[in-house]
N, C-alpha and C positions, 0 to 999 in steps of 0.2 A: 442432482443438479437440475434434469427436467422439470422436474416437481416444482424444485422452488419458485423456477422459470413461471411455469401453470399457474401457482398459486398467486405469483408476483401480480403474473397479466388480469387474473381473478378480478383481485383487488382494485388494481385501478379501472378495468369495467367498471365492476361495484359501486365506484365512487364516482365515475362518470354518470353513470345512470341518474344514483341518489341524486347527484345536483340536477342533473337535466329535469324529473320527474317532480323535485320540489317546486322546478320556477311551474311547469305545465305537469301537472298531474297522467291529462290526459284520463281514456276511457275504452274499454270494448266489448260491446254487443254482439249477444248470440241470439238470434230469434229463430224461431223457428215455428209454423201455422198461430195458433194463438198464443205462445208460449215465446217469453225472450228474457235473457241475462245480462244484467250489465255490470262490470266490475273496472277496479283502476286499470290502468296498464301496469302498473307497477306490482302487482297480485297476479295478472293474466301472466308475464314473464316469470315470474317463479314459480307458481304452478307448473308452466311450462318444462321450466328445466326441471322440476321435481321429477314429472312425468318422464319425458326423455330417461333421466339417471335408472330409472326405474326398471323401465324399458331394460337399457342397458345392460342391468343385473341380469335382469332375469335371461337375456337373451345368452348373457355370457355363462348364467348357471347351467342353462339349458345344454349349450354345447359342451360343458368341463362334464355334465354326469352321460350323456351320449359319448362322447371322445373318451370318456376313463375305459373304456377296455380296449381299446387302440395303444394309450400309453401306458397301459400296465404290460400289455404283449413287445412292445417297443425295449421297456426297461427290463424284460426279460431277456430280450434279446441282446443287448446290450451288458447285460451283466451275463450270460453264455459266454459273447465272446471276449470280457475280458476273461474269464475264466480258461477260454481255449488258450487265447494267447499267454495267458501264466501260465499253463500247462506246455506250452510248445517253450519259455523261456526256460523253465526251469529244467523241463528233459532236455535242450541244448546245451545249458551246463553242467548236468549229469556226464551227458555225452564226451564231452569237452574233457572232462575228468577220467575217463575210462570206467565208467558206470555203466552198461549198458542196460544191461538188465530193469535195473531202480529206473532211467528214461525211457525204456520202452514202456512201460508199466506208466510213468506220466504223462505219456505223451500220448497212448492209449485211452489213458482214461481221459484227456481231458478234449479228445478230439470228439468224445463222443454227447460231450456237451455243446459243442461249438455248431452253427450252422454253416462254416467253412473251413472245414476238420484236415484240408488239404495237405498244407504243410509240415500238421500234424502226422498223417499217415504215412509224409514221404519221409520223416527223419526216424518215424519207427521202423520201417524199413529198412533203413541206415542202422539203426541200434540191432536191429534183427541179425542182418549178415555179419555184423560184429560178430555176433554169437555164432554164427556158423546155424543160425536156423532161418535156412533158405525156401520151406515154407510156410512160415510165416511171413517173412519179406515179400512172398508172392502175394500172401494174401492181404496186405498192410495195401500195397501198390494198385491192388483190386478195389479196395475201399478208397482209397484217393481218385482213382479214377471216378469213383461213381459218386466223389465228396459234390459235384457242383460243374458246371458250363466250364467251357475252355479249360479244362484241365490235361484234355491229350496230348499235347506238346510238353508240359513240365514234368508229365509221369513217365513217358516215354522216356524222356532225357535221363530221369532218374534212374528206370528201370534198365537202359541201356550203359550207363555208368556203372552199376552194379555187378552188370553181368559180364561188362567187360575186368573188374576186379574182382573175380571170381573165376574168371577164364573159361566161363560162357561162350566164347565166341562165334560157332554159329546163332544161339538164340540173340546175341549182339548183333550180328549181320541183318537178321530179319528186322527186330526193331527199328534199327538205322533207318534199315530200307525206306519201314512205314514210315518212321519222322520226315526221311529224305521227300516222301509224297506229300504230306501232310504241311510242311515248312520247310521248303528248300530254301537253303543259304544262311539259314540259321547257322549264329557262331559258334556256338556249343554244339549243334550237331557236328559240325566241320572239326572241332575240334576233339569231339571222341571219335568220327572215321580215322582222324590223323595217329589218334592214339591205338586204335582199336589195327590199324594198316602198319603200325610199329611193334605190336608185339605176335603178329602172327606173319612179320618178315615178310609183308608183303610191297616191297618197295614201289613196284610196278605201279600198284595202285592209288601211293602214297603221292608219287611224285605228279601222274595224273591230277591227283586234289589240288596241287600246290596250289595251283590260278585260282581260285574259289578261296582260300586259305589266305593268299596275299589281299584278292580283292575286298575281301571281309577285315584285314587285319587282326585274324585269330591270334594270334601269335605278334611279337615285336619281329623284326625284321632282322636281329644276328638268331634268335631263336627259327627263322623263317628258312636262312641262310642255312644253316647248321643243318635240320630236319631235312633240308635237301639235297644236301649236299652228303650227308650219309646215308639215304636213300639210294641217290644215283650210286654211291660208291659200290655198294650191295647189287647193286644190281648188272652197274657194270661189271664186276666180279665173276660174277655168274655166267655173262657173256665172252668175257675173258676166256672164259675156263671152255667155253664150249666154242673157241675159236670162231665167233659171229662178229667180223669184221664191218661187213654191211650193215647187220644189225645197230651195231653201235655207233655208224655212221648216220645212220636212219635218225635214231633217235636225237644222237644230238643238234641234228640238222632244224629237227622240230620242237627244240627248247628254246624257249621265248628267251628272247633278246637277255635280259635281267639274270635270267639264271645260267647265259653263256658268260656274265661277266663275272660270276660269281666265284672266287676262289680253291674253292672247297671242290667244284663242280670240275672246274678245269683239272685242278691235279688226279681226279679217279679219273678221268676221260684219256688223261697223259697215263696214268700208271694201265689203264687198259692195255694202249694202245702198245707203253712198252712190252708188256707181258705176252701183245700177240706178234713182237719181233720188227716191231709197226716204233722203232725207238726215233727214227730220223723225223718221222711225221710229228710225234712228241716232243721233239725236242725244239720244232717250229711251234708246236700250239703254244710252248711255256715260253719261250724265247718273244712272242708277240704278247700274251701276257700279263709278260713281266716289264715289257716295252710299255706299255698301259698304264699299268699298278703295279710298285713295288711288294709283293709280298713275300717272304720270305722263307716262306712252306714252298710255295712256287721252287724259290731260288733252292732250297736244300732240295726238292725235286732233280731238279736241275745236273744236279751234280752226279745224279745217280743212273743216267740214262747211260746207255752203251752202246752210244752213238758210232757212225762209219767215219764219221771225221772229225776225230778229236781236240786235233788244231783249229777248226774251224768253232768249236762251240769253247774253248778256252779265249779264243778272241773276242769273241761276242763278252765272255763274262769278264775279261780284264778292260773289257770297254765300260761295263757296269760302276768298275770301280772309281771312275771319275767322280761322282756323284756319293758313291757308300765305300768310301777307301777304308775304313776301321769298322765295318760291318762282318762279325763273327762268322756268321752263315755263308757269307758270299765268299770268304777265305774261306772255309771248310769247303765248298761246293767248289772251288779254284783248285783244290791238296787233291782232290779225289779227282778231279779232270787229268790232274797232273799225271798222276798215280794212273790212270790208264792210259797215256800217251808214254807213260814209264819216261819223264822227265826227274829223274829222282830228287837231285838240288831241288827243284822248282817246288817241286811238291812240299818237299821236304819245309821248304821259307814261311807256304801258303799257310799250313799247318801247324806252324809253331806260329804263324801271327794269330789264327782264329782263337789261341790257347788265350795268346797275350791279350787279345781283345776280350772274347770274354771267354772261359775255359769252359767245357762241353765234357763227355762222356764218350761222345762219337768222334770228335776230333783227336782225344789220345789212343782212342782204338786204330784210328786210321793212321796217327804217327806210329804207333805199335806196328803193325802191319808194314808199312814202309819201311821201319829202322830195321823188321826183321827181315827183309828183304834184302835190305842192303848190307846185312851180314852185322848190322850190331846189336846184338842179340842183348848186351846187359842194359843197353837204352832202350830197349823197345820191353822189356819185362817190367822198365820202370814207369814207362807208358799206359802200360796195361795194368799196374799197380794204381797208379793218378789216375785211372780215369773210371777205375772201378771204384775207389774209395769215393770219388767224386757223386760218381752214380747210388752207392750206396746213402750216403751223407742228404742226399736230395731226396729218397723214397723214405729216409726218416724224418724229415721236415713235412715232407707232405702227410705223413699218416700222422706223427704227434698233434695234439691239441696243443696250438699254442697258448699258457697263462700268463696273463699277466697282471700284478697285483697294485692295485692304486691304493697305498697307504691312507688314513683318513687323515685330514688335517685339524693341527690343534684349536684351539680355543672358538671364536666364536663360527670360523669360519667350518668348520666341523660339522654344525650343526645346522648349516643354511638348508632347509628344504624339510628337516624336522627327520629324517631320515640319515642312518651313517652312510659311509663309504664302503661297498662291498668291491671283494674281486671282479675283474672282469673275466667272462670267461666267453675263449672262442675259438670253434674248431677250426682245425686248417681243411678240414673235407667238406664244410658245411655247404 
């Protein structure tokens, strides 16, 4: 389109000229000591631009044989790195495949033509520990490092991921460290500390991270909640165990606001505190709350504490029931209050309503328990019969794979997408 443009504007120049030059011809003179030239104007302009185009060439040949070995080294390097990069796509779906072997071998080979062989060397490494050959992974990780600038941070990351699936864990400790100097607050660092502080049980440390963790948004916020909340639990555990009442006051004194409101947090704090005899104090943290936030782990908490005044925490929870009157958990948590104030009737009501509402494993064990208490022993057999089948019937739900089969449909609509109608298939543990 330029061209034609060029060629267009050419032309009517051209034509402008011819007419101007036909009415006045015009003249110009070169002289020079005794010696001078006189030609048209209309001869001196073409010459002119002859000369110029000339020029041009020449000027342009000059720089295409000067610059050919600039873009012949260029198109070599260009065609290296599509070649690394084929090589790095093709060992990723070897990978992908459970190939190792066959992708170490292309991702080797073709890192070694690329002039930034990096990612290359970090997913051979990855094919490496497949195999269980962890010196080669060292030395895969060796060569990425020295593939190119800035590559400390991503081989680090790599080598530290490794080694924590490997169960390295002090050589993981050390790396971290460096990454921690080298890019603090990095997300991926934070999130293999987080990983690496979960499998060597070290809660103490985990829950320390958390602030760093939130403030990054390593994690979504019920994974954030979760990761802390079994953390603390582990840990309070511990402290439980070695009767450190202080201690675990200490601590939760100095958990940020967020993770005192947390669910998860509060009932290991309560089940601590009952375990160290500490039930009246627990039965006021759950009791405020649950005043809060309804939750209902809270509320089954609740039911189980072995409080000094029993009346006193059954009022509190039939005050709950304004609000959640056909709530299963909060009638089960009602049966067991009852049950140890030894209100048998009472009890007896609260537990046959949690069944009616929604029917549990834990509520005909606790009617079981009751009916045998109170001497009827073929209702409380049949209790314990219901509530085991119940519990049984529910751990075969959760381990089967549920199928489900979507027949294909006939005629045209059968074949919208050029593709049939396959089974669906989906675990229940997925």
């Amino acid at each position: 389109m330029k061209s034609l443009i060029v060629i267009f504007l050419v032309l009517i120049v051209s034509a402008v000229a011819t007419l101007m030059f036909m009415e006045e011809p015009g003249y110009v003179l070169f002289a020079y000591a005794d010696m001078s030239v006189q030609t048209t104007m209309a001869f001196f302009i073409i010459a002119l631009v002859v000369i110029l185009a000339v020029v041009y060439g020449l000027i342009r040949f000059l720089v295409g044989v000067f610059g050919l070995p600039g873009r012949m080294s260029e198109k070599r390097q260009q065609k290296k790195a599509v070649a690394c990069q084929r090589g790095l796509a093709l060992g990723l779906a070897e990978m992908t495949e459970g190939r190792y072997a066959k992708a170490e071998k292309l991702l080797v080979q073709s890192a070694k033509r690329g002039d930034s062989p990096m990612l290359n060397y970090l997913s051979a490494a990855r094919a490496a520990q497949m195999q269980g050959a962890y010196d080669r992974r060292d030395e895969y990780l060796r060569q990425a490092s020295q593939s190119g600038s800035n590559t400390e941070v991503a081989v680090g990351l790599t080598q530290a991921e490794l080694q924590i699936a490997h169960g390295e864990h002090a050589q993981a400790v050390s790396t971290l460290r460096h990454l921690n100097d080298v890019a603090p607050g990095n997300q991926q660092l934070l999130r293999l500390k987080a990983r690496l502080y979960q499998e060597v049980n070290d809660s103490e440390s985990l829950i320390t991270l958390m602030p760093d963790l939130r403030k990054t948004r390593a994690f979504d916020n019920e994974t954030l909640d979760k990761l802390e909340a079994d953390a603390f639990s582990a840990q309070t555990r511990d402290i439980a165990a070695a009767n450190e009442l202080g201690k675990l006051e200490g601590i939760w004194v100095n958990l940020p606001k967020v993770s005192r409101n947390n669910p998860g947090m509060i009932a290991a704090y309560a089940q601590a505190l009952a375990a160290m005899n500490e039930a009246d104090r627990a039965e006021a943290v759950l009791r405020a709350a649950i005043k809060q936030h309804w939750d209902e782990n809270l509320v089954r908490l609740y039911g189980k504490l072995a409080v000094n005044d029993v009346s006193r925490a059954i009022g509190y929870a039939e005050g709950w029931l304004r609000d959640h009157r056909r709530d299963a958990v909060l009638l089960l948590t009602l049966g067991r209050l009852c049950k140890q104030a030894k209100v048998w009737g009472k009890a007896r009501g609260y537990l046959e309503a949690s069944i009616s509402a929604k029917a549990s494993p834990e509520a005909y064990r606790e009617l079981g328990e009751l009916l045998d208490q109170v001497g009827e022993e073929k209702l409380a057999q049949d209790a314990y019969r219901k509530g085991l089948q119940l519990a049984v019937d529910g751990a075969e739900a959760e381990a089967a794979p549920a199928v489900t089969a979507q027949p294909a449909k006939k005629g045209k609509k059968a074949a919208k997408g050029g593709t049939a109608a396959l089974p669906s298939l989906s675990s229940g543990t997925a």
